[in-house]
C-alpha positions as CSV (number, residue, x, y, z in Angstrom):
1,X,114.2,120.9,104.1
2,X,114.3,118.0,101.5
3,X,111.8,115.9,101.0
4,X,112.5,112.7,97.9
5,X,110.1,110.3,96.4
6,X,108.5,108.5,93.3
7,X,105.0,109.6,91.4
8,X,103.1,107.9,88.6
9,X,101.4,110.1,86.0
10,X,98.0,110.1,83.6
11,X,98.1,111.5,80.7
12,X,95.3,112.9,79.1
13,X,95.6,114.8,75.4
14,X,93.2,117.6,75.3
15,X,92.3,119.3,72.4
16,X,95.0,121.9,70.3
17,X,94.6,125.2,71.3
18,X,94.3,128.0,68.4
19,X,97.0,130.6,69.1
20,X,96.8,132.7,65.4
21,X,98.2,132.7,62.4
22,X,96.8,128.6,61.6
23,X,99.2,127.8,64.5
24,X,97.9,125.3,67.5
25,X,99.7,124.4,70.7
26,X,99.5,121.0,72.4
27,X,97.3,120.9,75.5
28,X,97.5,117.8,77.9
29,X,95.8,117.1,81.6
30,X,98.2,114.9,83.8
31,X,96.3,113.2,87.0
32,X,99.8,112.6,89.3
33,X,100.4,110.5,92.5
34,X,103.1,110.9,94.5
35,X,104.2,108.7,96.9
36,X,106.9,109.3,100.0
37,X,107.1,112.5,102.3
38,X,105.1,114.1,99.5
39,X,101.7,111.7,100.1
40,X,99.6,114.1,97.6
41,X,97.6,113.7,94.5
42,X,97.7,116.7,91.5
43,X,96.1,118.0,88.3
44,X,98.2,119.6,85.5
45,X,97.4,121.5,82.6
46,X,100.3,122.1,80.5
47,X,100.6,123.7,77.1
48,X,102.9,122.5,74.5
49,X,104.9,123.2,71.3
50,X,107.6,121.9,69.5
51,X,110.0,123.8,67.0
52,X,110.5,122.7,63.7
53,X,114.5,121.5,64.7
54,X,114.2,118.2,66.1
55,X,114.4,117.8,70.0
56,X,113.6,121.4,70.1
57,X,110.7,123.1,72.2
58,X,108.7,124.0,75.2
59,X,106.0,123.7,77.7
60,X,104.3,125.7,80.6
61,X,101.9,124.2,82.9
62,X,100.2,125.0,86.7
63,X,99.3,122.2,89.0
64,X,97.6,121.8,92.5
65,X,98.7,119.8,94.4
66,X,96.8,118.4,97.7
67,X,97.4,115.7,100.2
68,X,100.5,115.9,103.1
69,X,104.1,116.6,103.3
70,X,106.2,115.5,106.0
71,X,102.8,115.3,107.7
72,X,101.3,118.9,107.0
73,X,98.2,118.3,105.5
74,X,96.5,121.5,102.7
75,X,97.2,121.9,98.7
76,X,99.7,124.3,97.2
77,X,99.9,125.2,93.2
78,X,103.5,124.7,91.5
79,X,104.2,126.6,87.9
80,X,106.1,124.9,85.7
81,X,108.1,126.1,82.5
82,X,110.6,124.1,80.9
83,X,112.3,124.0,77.6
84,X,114.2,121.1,75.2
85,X,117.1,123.0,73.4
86,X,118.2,120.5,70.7
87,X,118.0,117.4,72.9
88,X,119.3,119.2,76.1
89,X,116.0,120.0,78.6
90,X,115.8,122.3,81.6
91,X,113.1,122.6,83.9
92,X,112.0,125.2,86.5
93,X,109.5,124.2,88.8
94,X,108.2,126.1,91.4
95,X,105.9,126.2,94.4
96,X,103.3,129.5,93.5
97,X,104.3,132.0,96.1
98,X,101.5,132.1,99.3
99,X,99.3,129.3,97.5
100,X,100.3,126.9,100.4
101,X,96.7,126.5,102.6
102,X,96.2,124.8,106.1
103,X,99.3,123.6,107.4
104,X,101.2,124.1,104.0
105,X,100.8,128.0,104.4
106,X,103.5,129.7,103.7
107,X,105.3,126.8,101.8
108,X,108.0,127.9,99.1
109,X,110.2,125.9,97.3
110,X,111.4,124.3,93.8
111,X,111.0,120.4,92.6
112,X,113.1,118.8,90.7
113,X,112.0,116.1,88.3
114,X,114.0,112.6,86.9
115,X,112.5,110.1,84.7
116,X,114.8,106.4,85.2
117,X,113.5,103.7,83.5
118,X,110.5,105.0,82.8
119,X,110.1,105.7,86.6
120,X,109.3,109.4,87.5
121,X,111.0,110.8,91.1
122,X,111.1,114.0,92.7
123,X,113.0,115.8,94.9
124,X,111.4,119.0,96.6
125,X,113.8,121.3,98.3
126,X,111.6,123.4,100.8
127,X,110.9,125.5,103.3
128,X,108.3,127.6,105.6
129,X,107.4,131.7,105.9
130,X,107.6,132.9,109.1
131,X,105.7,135.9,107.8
């Protein structure tokens, strides 16, 4: 199953995280809503650092996510890990395997993310356990 939309995003700097050696990572919270068959709300905590080559670096973050999709109503977490090699990004993002509760148990899947305009969207390719 498919399901597209549109979602508007918070940011929220945190403080830098100490990671050794005098180094410090970027931490940020995003508050996200997302609007269409994904009717849901999310936190994100993501962790950040950039290399010293410009447009080079990476980030990790989990989110929950909680509201409906396609109807089904529960909260699932998604793990994100993406990386910016010289200007050129990738991005996996994926539903946490057996984190889907209520009527989103069992839930698996991947989201894809485009930023147009300044406009974020979505596209979540997903699917159901049996098991």
């Amino acid at each position: 199953m498919q399901a597209k939309g549109e979602f508007e995003v918070t940011r929220m700097p945190q403080e830098e995280l100490d990671i050794g050696g005098g180094a410090s990572i970027g931490h940020s919270r995003f508050d996200k809503r997302f609007r269409g068959p994904l009717d849901a709300v999310s936190v994100v905590h993501m962790l950040a650092v950039m290399s010293p080559v410009a447009g080079s670096g990476a980030y990790v973050a989990m989110e929950r996510v909680e509201g409906a999709l396609d109807g089904k109503r529960g909260s699932f977490y998604a793990q994100h890990s993406g990386v910016m090699d010289r200007g050129k990004p990738s991005l996996d993002l994926t539903v946490v395997p057996d984190s889907g509760t209520d009527e989103l148990t069992g839930l698996h899947g991947r989201i894809a993310i485009d930023i147009v305009d300044g406009k974020h969207f979505y596209t979540f390719d997903y699917g159901f356990r049996e098991d």
